[in-house]
N, C-alpha and C positions, 0 to 999 in steps of 0.2 A: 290405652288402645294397643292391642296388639299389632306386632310389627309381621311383614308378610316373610315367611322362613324358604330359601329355596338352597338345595343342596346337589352341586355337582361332583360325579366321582369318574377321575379318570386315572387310566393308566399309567403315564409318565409326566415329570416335567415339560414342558412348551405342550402337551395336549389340551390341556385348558385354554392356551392363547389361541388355538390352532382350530378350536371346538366350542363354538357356542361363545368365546369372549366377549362378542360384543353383546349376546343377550343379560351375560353376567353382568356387564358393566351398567347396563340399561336396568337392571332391575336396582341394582347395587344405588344408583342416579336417583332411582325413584321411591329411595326409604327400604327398601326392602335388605332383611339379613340373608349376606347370599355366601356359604361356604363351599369350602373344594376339599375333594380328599384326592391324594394323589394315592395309587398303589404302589408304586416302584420307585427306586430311586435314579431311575436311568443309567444306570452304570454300562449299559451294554452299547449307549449311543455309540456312535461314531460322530468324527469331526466334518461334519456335512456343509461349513461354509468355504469356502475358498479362500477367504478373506480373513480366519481366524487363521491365529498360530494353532502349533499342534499343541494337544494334552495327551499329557499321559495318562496311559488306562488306569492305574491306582489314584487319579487325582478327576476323572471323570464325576464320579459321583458330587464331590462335594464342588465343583465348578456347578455340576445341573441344579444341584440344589442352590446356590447363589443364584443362578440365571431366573427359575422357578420363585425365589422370593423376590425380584426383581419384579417376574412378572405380574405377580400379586399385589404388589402396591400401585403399578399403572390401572389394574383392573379394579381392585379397590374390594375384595374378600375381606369380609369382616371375620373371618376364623379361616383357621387351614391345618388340615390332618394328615401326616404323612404315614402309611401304615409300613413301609419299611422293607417291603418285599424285596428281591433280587430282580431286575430285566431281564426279563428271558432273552431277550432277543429278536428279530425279525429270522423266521424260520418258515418256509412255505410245508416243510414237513413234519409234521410238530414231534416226530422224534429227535429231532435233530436238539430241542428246547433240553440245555442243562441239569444237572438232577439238582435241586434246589431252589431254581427260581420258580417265580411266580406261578406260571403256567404247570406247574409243576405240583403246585402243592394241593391238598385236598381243600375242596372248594370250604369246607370248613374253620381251616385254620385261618384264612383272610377275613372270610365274614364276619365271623364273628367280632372280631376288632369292630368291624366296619357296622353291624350290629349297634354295639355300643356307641359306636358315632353319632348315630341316629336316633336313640335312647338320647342322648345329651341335649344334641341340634334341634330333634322332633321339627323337622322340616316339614314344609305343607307340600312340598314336590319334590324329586327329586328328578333328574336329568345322570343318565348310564348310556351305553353305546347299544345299538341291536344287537341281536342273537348274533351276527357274525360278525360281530366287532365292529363293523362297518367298512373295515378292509381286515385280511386274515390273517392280521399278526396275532400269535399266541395271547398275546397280554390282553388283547384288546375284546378278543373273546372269551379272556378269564375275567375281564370286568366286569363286561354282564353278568354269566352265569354268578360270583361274588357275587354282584347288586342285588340279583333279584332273590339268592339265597338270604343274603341279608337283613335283605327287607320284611322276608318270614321269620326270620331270628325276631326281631324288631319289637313286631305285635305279638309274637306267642309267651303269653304269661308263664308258660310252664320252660322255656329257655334261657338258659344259664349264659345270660348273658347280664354285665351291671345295668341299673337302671329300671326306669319303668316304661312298661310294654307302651310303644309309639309304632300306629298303624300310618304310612306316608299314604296320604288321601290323592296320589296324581304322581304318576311315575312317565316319563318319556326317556326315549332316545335320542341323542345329539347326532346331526351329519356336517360333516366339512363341508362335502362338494356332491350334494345332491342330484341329480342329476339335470331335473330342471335347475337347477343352477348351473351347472356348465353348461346345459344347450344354450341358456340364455345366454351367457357373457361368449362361448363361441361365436354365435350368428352375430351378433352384437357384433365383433372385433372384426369379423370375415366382410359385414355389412360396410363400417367404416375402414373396409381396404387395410387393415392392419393381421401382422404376427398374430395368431391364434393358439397361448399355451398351450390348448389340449388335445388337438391335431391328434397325437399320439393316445389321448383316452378315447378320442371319439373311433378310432382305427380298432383301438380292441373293443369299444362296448360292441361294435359292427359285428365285429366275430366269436361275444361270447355268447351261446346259447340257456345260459345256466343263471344268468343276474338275479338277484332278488333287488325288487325295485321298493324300497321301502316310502309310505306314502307319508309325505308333509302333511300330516295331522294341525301343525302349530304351527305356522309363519310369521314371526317376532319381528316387527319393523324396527330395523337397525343402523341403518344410515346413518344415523346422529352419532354411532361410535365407533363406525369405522376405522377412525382414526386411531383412538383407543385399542382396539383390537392389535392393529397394525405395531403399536408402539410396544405391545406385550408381548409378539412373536419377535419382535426385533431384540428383546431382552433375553432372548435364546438364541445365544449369538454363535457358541456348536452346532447349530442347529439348522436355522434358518439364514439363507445366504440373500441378504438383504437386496440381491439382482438378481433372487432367483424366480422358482415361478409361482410363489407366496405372491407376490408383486407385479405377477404377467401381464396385469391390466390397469387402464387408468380406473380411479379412485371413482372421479364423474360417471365414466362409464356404467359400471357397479353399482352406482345410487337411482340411475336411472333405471337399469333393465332387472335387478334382482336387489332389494334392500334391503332382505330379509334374512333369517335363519330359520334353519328347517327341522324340525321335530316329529318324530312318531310317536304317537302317542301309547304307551306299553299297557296303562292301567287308568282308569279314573274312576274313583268311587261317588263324583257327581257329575250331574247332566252337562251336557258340553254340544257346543254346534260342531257340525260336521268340521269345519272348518277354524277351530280358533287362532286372535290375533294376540292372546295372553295365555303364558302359561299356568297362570292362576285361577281361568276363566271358571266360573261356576262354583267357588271355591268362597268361605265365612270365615276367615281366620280367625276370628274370634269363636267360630263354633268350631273346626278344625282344631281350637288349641283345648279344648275340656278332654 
């Protein structure tokens, strides 16, 4: 029997715990082979908990990568690719992005690795970020454009890439904090009289006229791994400040008013309801794998 293939590719360490974890974990739960490729090594993080000691910038790298394999065995990735690029950076002006890193380099030279990933894995989906990353850090909208260059490397017999040509039948984009998900756990928190994290995002979405509102194609019921999720961003301990606002809301809360993870759907090459609650939906991984 074939086993069901799904492949995520994100830009840094802690993105994976931070993006879609708990759907990983749920698939991973349900027999499915679920890999990660990471682009970058995070070098560029900054010390973002309050409660961590400091590190040093030459020693950032191989801490993210500890925290990153950490993460990985809470979520439970049965393979993991690190394609070794440089962190750009968070940079709002993308000149400001280093000559070297990531965002930096021709969308070819990443792909292609990443290519060959997929050649290997031959995933029945993959899961990348939207066209603008889904927030505008440089990396995050050099991971799309990589994904979906990639993904043409992939299936074209005539591209010099190892392996043999694998067309991924179901491509989406992962969101953190969609925005029907923050309306929902705001009203939520304001409803039950409490602190409402997002105060501050709900003040800017107010004044920006320019949002692209990307639509939940996929709504993954996820509640059951929650907790998972929570334990794998906690293993990104540079990173995520375990009183911060990763953690702005009860747990209960959350299972009731949004359970879900949110998906755009990029590409499917079979029929699909408007609406699906799998990201596999409409998918023969036995006939997907010939």
């Amino acid at each position: 029997m074939t086993r069901r293939r799904l492949l995520f590719v994100h830009a840094h360490p802690d993105d994976e715990s931070s993006k879609g974890a708990a759907t990983a974990a749920r698939y991973v739960d349900d027999g499915a082979l679920v890999t990660l490729v990471t682009c970058t090594g995070g070098e560029a993080g900054d010390v973002l908990n309050p409660s961590c000691p400091p590190v040093q910038r030459a020693d950032m790298s191989a801490t993210r990568r500890r925290e990153l394999e950490a993460a990985c065995q809470v979520i439970g990735f049965h393979a993991r690719h690190e394609l070794g690029f440089v962190d750009s950076g968070y940079h709002e002006n993308p000149t400001g992005v280093p000559e070297g890193a990531f965002a930096r380099q021709p969308v070819d030279l990443p792909a292609a690795p990443l290519a060959e990933v997929l050649r290997h894995e031959r995933p029945h989906v993959v899961v990348t970020y939207p066209q603008d990353g889904g927030y505008p850090h440089p990396d995050h909208i050099m991971c799309h454009e990589v994904s979906i260059r990639a993904l043409g490397l992939a299936e074209d017999p005539n591209a010099e890439v190892p392996g043999t040509p694998w067309r991924v039948p179901k491509v989406y984009a992962c969101h953190a904090f969609p925005p029907e998900r923050v309306l929902a756990l705001h009203h939520a928190l304001v409803e039950r009289g409490e602190v409402s994290p997002f105060e501050g995002w709900m003040e800017r979405r107010a004044e920006r006229t320019d949002r692209t509102e990307w639509p939940c194609d996929a709504k993954i019921r996820v509640d059951g791994w929650f907790e998972r999720r929570d334990q794998a961003l906690r293993c990104h301990v540079t990173q995520v400040d375990p009183e911060g606002t990763w953690f702005g809301w009860p747990r209960d809360l959350e299972r009731v008013v949004y359970p879900w993870e949110c998906f755009t759907r990029l590409r499917s090459d079979v029929a699909v309801p408007v609406q699906e609650d799998d990201l596999f939906a409409g998918l023969d991984p036995t006939e997907a794998s010939t």
